[in-house]
C-alpha positions in Angstrom: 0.0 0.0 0.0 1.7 3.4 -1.2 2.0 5.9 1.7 -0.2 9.4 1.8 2.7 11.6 0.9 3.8 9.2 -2.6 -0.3 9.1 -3.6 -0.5 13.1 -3.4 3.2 13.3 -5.0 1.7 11.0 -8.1 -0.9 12.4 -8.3 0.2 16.3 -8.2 3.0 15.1 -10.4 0.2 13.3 -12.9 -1.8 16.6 -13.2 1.6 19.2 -13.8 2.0 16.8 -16.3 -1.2 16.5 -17.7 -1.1 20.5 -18.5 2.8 20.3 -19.9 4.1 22.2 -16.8 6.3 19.2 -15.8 8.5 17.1 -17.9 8.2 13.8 -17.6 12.1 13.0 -17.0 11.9 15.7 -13.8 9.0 13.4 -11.4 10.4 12.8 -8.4 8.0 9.9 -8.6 7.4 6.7 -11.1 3.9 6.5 -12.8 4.3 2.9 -14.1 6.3 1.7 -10.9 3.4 3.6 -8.7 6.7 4.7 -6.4 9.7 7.2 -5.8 12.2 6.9 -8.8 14.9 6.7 -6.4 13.4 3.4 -5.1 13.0 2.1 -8.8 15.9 3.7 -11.4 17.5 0.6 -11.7 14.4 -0.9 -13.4 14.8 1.8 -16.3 16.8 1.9 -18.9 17.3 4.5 -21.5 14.6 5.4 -23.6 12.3 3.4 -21.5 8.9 4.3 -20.1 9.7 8.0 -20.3 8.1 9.0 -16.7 9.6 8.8 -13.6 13.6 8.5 -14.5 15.7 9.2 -12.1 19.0 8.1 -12.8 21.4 11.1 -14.7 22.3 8.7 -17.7 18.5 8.4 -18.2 18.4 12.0 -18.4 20.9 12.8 -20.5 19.7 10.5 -23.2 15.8 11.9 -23.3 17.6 15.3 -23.6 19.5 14.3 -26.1 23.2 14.9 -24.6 24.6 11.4 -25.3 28.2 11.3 -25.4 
């Protein structure tokens, strides 16, 4: 059972993004996962689900800065 603070943090975070005011690749928490991306980054890789990313590599290859 997800705790109060990560169901209002999904779903503030699933509205933001909703009306374009958050990206995607900046949630703090992981729509498919339904948890914190810290508690989950290992199970992405790059150019996965696209929401809730939380790992810098991850990042830097939806923005487009691979090396």
């Amino acid at each position: 059972m997800r705790s109060r603070k990560l169901n209002n943090a999904i779903n503030r975070e699933d509205q933001a993004e909703a009306v374009d005011s958050l990206n995607a690749a900046d949630r703090t928490t992981c729509y498919p996962h339904q948890s914190w991306t810290a508690d989950c980054a290992d199970q992405h890789t790059p150019g996965g689900t696209g929401r809730g990313i939380d790992e810098r590599i991850d990042l830097d290859y939806l923005r487009g800065n691979q090396n």
